[in-house]
FITI-312855 format. One record per residue (C-alpha): residue in three letters; x, y, z. Coordinates in steps of 0.1 Angstrom, whole numbers, plus 5000, padded with zeros to 4 digits. Example, Ala and Ser with C-alpha at 12.3 -4.5 7.8 and 13.67 -1.06 7.14 Angstrom:
ALA512349555078
SER513749895071
% end
This chain:
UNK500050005000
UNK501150344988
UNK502050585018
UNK499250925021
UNK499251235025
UNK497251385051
UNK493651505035
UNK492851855041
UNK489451895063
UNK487752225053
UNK484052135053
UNK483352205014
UNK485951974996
UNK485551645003
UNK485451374979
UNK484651054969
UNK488050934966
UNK489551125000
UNK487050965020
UNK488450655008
UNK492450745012
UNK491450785045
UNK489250445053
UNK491150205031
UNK494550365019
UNK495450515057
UNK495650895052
UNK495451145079
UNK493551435085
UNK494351785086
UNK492652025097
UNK493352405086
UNK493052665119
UNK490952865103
UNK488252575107
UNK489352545142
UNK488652945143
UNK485052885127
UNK483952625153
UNK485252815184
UNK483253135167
UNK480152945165
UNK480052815198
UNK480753155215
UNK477753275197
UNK475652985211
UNK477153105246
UNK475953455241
UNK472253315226
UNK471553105257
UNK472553445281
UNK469753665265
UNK467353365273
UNK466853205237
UNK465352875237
UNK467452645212
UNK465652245201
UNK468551965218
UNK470252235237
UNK467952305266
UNK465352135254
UNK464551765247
UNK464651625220
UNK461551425196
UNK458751405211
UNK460451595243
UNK461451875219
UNK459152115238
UNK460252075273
UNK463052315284
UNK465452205300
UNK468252445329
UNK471452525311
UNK472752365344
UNK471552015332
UNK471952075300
UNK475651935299
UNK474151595318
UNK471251605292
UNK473951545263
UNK475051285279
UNK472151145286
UNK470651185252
UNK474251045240
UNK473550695263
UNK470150685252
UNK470150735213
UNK472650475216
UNK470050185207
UNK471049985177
UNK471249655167
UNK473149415148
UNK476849335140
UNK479649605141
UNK479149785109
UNK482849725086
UNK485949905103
UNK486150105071
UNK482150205069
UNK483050325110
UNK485950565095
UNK483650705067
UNK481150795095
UNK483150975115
UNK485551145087
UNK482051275073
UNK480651395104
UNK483851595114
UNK483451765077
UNK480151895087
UNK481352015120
UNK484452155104
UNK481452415086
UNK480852585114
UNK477552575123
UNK476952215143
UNK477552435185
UNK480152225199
UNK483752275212
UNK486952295193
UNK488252065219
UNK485851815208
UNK485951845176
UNK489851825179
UNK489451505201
UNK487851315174
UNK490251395148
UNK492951305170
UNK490950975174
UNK490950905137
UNK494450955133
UNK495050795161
UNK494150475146
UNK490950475170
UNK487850385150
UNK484450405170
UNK482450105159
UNK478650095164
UNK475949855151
UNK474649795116
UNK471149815123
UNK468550065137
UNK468750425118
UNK464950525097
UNK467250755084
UNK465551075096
UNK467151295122
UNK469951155106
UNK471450815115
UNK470450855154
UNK471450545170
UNK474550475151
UNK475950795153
UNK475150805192
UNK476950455195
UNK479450595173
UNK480150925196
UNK480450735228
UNK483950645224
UNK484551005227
UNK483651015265
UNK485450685273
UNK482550455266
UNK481050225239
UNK483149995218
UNK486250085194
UNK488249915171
UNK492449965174
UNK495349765163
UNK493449465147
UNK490849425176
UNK487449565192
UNK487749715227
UNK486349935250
UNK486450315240
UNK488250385276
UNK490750095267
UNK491250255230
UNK491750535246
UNK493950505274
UNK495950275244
UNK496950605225
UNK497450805254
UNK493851005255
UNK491251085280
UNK487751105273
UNK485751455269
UNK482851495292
UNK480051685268
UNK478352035273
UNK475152165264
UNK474452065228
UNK477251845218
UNK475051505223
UNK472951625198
UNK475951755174
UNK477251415173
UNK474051195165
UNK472151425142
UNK472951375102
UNK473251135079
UNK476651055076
UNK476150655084
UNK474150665053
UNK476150855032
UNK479250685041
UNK478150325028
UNK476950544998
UNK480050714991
UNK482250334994
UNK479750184974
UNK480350494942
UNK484050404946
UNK482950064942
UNK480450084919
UNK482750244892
UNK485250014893
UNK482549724891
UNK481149864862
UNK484749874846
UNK484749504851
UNK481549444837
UNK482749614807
UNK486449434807
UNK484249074810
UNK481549154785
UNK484149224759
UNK485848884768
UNK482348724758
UNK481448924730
UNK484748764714
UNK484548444722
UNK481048404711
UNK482448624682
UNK479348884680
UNK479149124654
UNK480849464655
UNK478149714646
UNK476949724676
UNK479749864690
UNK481050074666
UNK481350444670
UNK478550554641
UNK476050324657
UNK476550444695
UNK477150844685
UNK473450864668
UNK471750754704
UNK474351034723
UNK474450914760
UNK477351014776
UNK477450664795
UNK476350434762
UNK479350574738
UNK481850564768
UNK480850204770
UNK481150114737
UNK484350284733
UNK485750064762
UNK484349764744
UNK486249854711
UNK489649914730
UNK489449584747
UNK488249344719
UNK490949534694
UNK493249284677
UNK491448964686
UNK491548694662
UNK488048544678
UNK486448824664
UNK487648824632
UNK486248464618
UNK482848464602
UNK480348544620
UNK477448254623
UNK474048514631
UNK473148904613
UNK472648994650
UNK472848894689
UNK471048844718
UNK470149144733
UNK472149104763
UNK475149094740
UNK474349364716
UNK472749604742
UNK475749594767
UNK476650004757
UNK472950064762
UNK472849864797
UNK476049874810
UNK476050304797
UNK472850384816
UNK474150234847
UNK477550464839
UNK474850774835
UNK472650704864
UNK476250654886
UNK476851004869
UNK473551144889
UNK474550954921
UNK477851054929
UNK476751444925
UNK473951424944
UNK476351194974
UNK479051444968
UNK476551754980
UNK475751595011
UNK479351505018
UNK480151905019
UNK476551995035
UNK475352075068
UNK473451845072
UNK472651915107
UNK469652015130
UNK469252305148
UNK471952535127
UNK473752795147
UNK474353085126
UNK477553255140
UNK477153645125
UNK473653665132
UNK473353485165
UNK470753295155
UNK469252915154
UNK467652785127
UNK465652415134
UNK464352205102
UNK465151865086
UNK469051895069
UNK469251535085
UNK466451405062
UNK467851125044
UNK466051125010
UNK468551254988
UNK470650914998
UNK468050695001
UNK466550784964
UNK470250784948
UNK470950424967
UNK467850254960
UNK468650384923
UNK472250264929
UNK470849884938
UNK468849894907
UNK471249984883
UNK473649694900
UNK471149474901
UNK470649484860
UNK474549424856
UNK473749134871
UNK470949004852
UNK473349094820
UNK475848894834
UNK474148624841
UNK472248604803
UNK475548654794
UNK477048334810
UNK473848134799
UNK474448214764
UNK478648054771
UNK476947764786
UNK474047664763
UNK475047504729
UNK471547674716
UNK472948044720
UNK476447974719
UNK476447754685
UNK479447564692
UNK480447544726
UNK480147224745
UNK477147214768
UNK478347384807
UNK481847424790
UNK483047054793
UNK483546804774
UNK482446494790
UNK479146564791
UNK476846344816
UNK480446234834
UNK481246524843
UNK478746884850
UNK481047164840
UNK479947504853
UNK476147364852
UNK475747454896
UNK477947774890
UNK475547944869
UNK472647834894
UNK474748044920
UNK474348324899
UNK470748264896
UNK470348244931
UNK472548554939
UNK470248784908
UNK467248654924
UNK468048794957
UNK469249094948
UNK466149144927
UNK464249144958
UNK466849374980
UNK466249584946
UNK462649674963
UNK463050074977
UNK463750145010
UNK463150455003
UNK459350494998
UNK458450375031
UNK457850535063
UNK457150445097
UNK456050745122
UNK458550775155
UNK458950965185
UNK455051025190
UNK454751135154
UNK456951435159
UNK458751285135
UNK456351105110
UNK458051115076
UNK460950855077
UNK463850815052
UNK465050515055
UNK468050545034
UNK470450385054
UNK468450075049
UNK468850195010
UNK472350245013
UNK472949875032
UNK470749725002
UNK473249824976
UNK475849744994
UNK475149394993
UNK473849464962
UNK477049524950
UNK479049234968
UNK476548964950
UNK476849144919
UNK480549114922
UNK480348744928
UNK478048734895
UNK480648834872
UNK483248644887
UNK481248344880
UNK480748484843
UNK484848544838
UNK485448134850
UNK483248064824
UNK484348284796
UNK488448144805
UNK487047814807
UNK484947844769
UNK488247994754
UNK489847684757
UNK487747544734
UNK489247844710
UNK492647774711
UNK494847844689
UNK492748134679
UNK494348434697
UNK492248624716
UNK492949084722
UNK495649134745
UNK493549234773
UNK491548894773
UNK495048714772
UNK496148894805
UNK493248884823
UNK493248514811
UNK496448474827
UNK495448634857
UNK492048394861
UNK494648114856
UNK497048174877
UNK494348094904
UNK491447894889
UNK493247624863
UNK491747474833
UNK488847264839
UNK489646934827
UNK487046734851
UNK484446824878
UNK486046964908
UNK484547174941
UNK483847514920
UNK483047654952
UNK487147714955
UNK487647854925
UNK484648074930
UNK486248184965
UNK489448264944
UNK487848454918
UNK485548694936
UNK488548894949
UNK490248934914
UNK486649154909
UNK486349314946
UNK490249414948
UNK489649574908
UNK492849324900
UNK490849244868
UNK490449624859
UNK494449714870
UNK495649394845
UNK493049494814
UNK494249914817
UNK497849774818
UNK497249654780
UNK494649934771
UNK495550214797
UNK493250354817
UNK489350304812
UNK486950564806
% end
């Protein structure tokens, strides 16, 4: 692994890719002191709001249902706490180590904005937690997704006053034991600051933001093994080619079929006669599939990327004008809509795929090819179970597929009784996504195995690398043998992008 440079935390620049130096490639943070400046300036003016006598929602008052009872600014310390211990109600497994970074990282970039009323000395004791090496971990399970992601952000933020559960050095602890590990004490909370830490939606939008990264690089995949069976089943060109794509101009369906071109270039599959005027639609509609889910990822990353650099917060302390503001910048919808969209467009790659792999498989579609891609039929089943795994995996995803997002369950005496759920959204396409990747690793063991029974017709350059790479873990199948190894072998190849870093070796890099 490369070393990092620190990121820069300013509140408005966040990205995709930074959020992910920092949860999987181990980058820093930095924070610049005029941030440090903005947060202290904020919570002075929150000082000098509560000594004129204003009444501010979760500062001194309750919160939900409780929002109307006012609470002494000498309990309103203990009340953070309090709401902290409370809101802390989830359920489940520990969410991934790296899902537990994203939360946090994104919740610092709204609090580096300047507008969230809590300490610079909290604020600076979480960053100094995440570059610590001290990740907060909290369950998977239990956000609607409205007033933010409120009981795994409270889990989350107990670390911070020496409680709750962490993960350091390759195991979960205690937070007091993380702690007291990198030399830290906890940070009792004043007025407000329970509330600052719980209430957005940055569980949500960190699974979103991993899952673009991963997305994109899935989708790159799905191109690189779509090409590999467009030659060996030796489809026709026009599809592809440049006039035919540039009359229909999406952005997404010409990127893919220039993709398709550059990979398939040179190979003598596809220059024998061709056996049909036209293919199978899953063949010959990849840039149309395979470009729309390039578009709608297009749509999804904007819209994930906005609520990465927003305050998404509730109540909003306005610094210059000593004023709160209360609404909904927690709601989750604009994650929840782009997710649920997200485990659509996946789940479609997957039904591609899996047509795709039928049409290897069955001598009907494939012409030629022996039946499951081995030879001794009857003896022996070939990739037969293999492709029912990638039934059952499409199938399932077809039914996470269903939105999250247009339900809603009322909560906290119907205070609150129009519910997001888009971190339910964002945990569908997650898994979404890992089946899909699964799919198409099932599809690139077939199309190595069916090229064997191609030889000594070269295939392009690309195919004959990633070829190699598929064989250098999953050999020839000569007889029936426990596929469920070589499946366990070939899933990474797509989830680690080694299939996307071998193919942009031979082509360069992928639109």
């Amino acid at each position: 692994m490369k070393a990092m440079k620190n990121i820069i935390l300013d509140g408005n620049s966040l990205t995709i890719e930074r959020v992910v130096d920092v949860t999987r490639f181990g980058a820093g943070i930095t924070v610049p002191p005029s941030v440090i400046n903005r947060i202290a300036a904020n919570w002075e003016a929150i000082a000098g709001m509560l000594s004129r006598g204003d009444v501010m929602y979760g500062l001194n008052t309750g919160i939900g249902g409780f929002g109307n009872v006012v609470i002494s600014k000498e309990k309103a310390g203990e009340l953070s706490t309090r709401m902290l211990r409370a809101h802390a109600s989830g359920y489940g497994d520990f969410v991934d180590v790296e899902i537990a970074k994203a939360s946090l990282l994104l919740r610092l970039n709204v609090f580096a904005k300047g507008y969230s009323g809590l300490r610079p000395i909290l604020f600076q004791t979480f960053v100094e937690i995440l570059n610590k090496g001290v990740v907060p971990m909290f369950y998977e399970k239990g956000s609607v997704g409205t007033s933010g992601d409120l009981a795994p952000l409270s889990q989350m933020g107990l670390v911070v006053i020496g409680e709750g559960n962490a993960f350091y050095q390759g195991k979960i602890m205690t937070g007091s034991q993380a702690l007291k590990k990198v030399g830290m004490k906890p940070v009792p909370l004043a007025y407000r600051e329970g509330l600052a830490i719980m209430n957005g939606s940055q569980f949500m939008t960190a699974i979103a933001a991993l899952n673009i990264y991963d997305t994109e690089r899935l989708i790159k995949q799905a191109e690189i093994v779509c090409s590999m069976t467009i030659e060996i089943l030796n489809c026709v060109e026009s599809a592809y080619s440049k006039e035919y794509n540039e009359v229909r101009p999406f952005p997404g369906q010409n990127t893919t079929a220039s993709n398709l071109r550059r990979l398939f270039e040179g190979s003598q599959l596809m220059q024998q006669p061709k056996k049909v005027v036209q293919n199978a639609y899953s063949l010959r509609s990849v840039p149309q599939v395979v470009g729309a889910a390039r578009d709608a990822l297009d749509y999804i990353r904007r819209i994930t990327e906005i609520e990465m650099n927003a305050v998404a917060d509730n109540p909003i302390f306005f610094t210059k004008e000593k004023i709160c503001r209360t609404g909904a910048n927690f709601h989750g919808a604009p994650i929840g809509y782009t997710q649920d969209l997200l485990g659509i467009v996946i789940t479609d790659l997957g039904n591609i795929s899996e047509r795709q792999t039928n049409n290897l498989m069955d001598p009907a579609c494939s012409k030629d090819l022996p039946a499951f891609l081995v030879k001794s039929a009857g003896l022996d089943s070939g990739l037969m179970i293999s492709q029912y795994t990638q039934a059952a995996l499409v199938s399932e995803n077809k039914i996470l597929a269903s939105p999250a997002s247009v339900d809603s369950i009322p909560v906290s005496g119907n205070q609150e009784d129009h519910v997001s759920f888009g971190t339910i959204a964002a945990r569908k396409a997650r898994e979404i996504i890992r089946n899909t990747e699964a799919v198409i690793a099932i599809q690139l063991l077939a199309v190595c195995q069916a090229y064997e029974f191609r030889r000594p017709l070269l295939p392009s350059k690309s195919f004959q690398a990633v070829y190699d790479l598929v064989r250098s873990v999953s050999p020839k199948i000569t007889k029936d043998r426990a596929f469920y190894k070589d499946i366990e072998k070939m899933v990474p190849l797509i989830r680690t992008s080694k299939v996307l870093e071998t193919a942009e070796k031979i082509v360069g890099e992928l639109e």
